[in-house]
C-alpha positions in Angstrom: 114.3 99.0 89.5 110.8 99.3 87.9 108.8 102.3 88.1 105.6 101.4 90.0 102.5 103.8 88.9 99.3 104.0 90.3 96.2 104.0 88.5 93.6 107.1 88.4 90.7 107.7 87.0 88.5 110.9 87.4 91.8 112.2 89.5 91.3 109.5 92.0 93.3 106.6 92.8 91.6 103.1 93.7 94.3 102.3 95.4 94.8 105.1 98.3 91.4 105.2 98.2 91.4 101.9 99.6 94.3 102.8 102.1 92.0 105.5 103.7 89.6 102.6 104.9 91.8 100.3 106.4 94.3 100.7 109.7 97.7 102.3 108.7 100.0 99.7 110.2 98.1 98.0 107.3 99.4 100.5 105.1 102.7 100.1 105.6 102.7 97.0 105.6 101.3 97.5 102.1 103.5 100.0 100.7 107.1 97.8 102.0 105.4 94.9 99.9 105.4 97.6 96.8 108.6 98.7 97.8 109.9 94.7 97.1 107.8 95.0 94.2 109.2 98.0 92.7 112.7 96.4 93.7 112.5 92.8 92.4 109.5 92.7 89.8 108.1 89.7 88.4 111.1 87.7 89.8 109.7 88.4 93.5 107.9 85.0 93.2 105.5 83.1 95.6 104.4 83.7 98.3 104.5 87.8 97.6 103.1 87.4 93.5 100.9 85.5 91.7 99.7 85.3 88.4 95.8 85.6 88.0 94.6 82.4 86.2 92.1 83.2 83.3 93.6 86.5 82.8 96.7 87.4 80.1 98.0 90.4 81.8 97.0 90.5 85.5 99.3 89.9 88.5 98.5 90.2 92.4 101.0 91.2 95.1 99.7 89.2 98.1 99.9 90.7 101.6 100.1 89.0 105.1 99.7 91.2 107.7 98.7 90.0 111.3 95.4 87.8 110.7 94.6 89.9 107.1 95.0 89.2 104.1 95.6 92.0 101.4 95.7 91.8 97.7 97.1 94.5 94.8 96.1 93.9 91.2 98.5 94.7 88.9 99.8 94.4 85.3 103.3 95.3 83.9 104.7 96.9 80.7 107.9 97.7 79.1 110.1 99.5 80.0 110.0 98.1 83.3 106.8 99.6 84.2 104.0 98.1 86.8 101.0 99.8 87.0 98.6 99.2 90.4 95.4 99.2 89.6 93.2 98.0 92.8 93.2 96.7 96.3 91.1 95.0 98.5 91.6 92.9 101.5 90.8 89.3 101.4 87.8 87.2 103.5 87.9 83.8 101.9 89.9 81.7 99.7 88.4 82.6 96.6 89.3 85.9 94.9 86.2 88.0 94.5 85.4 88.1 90.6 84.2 92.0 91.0 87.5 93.3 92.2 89.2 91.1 89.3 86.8 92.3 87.0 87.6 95.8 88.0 91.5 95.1 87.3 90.7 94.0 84.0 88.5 97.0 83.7 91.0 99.5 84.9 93.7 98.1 83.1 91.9 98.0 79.7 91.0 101.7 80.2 95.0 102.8 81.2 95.7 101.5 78.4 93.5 102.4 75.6 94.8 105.7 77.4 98.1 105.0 77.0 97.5 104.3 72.8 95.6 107.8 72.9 98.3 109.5 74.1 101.0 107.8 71.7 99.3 108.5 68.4 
């Protein structure tokens, strides 16, 4: 099992932030696809993860549900730790390069946190 953490910042989570805007069928859709992820981890595979190409760190869980398209950014660390950082749902084929630029801004910031609080 990993332990699946959500990122915050300012007390507020991107995330369920982004689950307040979209139908909750959606949601739950959503959260059973984190549940696998929480389960299985990077050995999930296609067609529910993918690597991000151009990035070292950053993963998305891919959602199908009905005619949308979801995806989660995410990044893992030891011990068997994957942190969510931010959601959107999917119009074309190419992944918008602000919500990818907000992972890698969310996930640089949790963890210059994460040094912080270790030292």
């Amino acid at each position: 099992m990993f332990k699946i953490i959500y990122f915050t910042r300012n007390n507020k989570c991107p995330i369920l932030d982004f689950f307040e805007k979209i139908p909750k069928k959606d949601v739950a859709k959503i959260l059973r696809d984190i549940d696998l992820l929480e389960e299985f981890g990077l050995s999930l595979g296609m067609p529910y993860i993918k690597k991000m190409s151009g990035t070292k760190d950053i993963w998305e869980l891919r959602i199908k549900q009905s005619t949308n398209n979801y995806r989660v950014f995410y990044f893992t660390m030891k011990p068997q730790q994957i942190i969510l950082l931010n959601a959107f749902q999917k119009k074309t084929s190419r992944t918008p390069s602000k919500e990818l630029n907000k992972a890698i801004e969310y996930m640089n910031e949790y963890l210059e946190r994460s040094e912080n609080h270790e030292s």
